[in-house]
C-alpha positions as CSV (number, residue, x, y, z in Angstrom):
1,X,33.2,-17.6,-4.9
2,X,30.3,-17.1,-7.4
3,X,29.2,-13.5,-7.6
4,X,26.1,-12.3,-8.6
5,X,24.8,-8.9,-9.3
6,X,21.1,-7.4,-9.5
7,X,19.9,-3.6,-10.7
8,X,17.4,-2.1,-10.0
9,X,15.9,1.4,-10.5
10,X,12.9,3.0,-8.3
11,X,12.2,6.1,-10.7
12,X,9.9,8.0,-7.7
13,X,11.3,10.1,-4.5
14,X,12.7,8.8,-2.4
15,X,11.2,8.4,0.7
16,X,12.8,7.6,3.9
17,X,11.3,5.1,6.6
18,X,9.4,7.3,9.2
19,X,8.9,6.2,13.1
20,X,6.0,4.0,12.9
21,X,2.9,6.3,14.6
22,X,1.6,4.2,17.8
23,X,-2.0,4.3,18.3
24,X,-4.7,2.4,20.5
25,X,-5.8,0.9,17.0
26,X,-2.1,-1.0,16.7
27,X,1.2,0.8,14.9
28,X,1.1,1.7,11.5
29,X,3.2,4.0,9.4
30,X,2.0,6.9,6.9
31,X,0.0,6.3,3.9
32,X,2.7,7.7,1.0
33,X,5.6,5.7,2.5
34,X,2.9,2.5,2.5
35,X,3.1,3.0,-1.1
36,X,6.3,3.8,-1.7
37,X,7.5,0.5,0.1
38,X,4.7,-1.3,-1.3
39,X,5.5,-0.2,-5.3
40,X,9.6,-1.1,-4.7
41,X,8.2,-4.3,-3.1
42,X,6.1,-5.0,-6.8
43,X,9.7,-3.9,-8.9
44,X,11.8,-6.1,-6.7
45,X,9.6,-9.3,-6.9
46,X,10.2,-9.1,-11.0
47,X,13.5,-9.0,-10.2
48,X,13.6,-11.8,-8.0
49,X,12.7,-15.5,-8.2
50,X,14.3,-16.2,-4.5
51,X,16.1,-14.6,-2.2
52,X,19.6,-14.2,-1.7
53,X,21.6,-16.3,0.8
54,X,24.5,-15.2,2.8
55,X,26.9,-12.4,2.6
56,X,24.8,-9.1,0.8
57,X,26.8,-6.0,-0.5
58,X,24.7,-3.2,-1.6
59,X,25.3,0.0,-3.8
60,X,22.2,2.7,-3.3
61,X,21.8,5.9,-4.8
62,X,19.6,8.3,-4.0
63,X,18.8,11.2,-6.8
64,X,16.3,14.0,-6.4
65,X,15.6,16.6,-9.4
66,X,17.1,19.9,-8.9
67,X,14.5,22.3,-7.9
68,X,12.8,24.5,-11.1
69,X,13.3,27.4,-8.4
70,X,17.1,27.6,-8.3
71,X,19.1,29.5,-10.4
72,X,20.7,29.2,-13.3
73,X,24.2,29.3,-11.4
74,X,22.7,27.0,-8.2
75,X,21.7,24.2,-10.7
76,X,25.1,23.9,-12.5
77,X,26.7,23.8,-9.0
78,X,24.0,21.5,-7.3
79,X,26.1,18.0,-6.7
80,X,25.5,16.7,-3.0
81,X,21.6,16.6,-1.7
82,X,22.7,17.5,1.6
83,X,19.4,18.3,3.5
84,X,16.4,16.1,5.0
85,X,16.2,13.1,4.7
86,X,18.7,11.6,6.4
87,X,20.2,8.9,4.3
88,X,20.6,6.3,7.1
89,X,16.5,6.8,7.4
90,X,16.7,6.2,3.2
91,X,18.5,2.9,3.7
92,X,16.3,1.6,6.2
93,X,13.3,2.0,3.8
94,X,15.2,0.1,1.1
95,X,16.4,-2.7,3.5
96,X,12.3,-3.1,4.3
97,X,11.2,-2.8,1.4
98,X,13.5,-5.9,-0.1
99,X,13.4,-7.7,3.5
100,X,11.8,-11.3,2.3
101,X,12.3,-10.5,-1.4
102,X,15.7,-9.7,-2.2
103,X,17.1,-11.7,0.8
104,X,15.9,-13.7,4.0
105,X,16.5,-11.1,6.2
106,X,18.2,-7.3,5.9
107,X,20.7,-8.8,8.4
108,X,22.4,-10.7,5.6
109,X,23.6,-7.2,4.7
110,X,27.3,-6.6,5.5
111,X,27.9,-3.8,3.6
112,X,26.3,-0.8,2.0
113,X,27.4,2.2,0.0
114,X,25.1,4.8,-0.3
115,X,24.7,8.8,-1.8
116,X,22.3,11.2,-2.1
117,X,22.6,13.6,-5.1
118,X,20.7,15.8,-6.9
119,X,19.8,14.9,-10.8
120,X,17.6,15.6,-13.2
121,X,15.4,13.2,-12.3
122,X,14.2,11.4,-9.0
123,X,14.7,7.7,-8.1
124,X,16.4,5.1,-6.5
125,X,19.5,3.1,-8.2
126,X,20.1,-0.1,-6.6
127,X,22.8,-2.5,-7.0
128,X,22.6,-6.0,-4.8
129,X,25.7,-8.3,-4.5
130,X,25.6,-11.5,-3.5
């Protein structure tokens, strides 16, 4: 079986894939998760001369900076980010944004291990096996 492996790093919030908002206009989704989907989409496509086929694996972590509010003691102890957004919300917006580009279709993907964790530094850390 021939294995490949593909990094990439997303070094903005992460943002997590809202409902899509229903009007009488058509369905559209919010303007900052546009771009957010929009600028992974740009990163992926250098990484990327075709898509994957069959079987996907994927390693995702999520990191947001530790708050300049906390203490001194909260830092040191801050680990797990374990408030909104939900991370199966986080992996949805990754799986769209690298649907067409990274592989056919997001249902290629049989597996996927992902955290959310504060650092100090925001971004998405993706790792795509094939």
């Amino acid at each position: 079986m021939n294995t490949s492996m593909i990094n990439i790093f997303y070094p903005v919030t992460p943002k997590s894939a809202p409902r899509p908002r229903v009007t009488k206009n058509g369905t559209y989704n919010s303007k900052d998760y546009t771009q957010w989907k929009n600028g992974l989409k740009l990163l992926a496509n250098t990484k990327f001369k075709k898509p994957l086929y069959g079987a996907i694996f994927m390693k995702i972590d999520f990191f947001y900076e530790i708050p300049k509010s906390w203490t001194i003691k909260k830092k040191a102890e801050a680990k797990w980010h374990t408030s909104r957004p939900d991370i199966d919300n986080l992996q949805k917006s990754v799986l769209d944004a690298l649907n067409g580009i990274a592989f056919n279709d997001d249902s290629q993907v049989c597996l996927i291990q992902a955290r959310k964790q504060y650092a100090q530094f925001d971004g998405v850390k993706i790792e795509i096996y094939q």
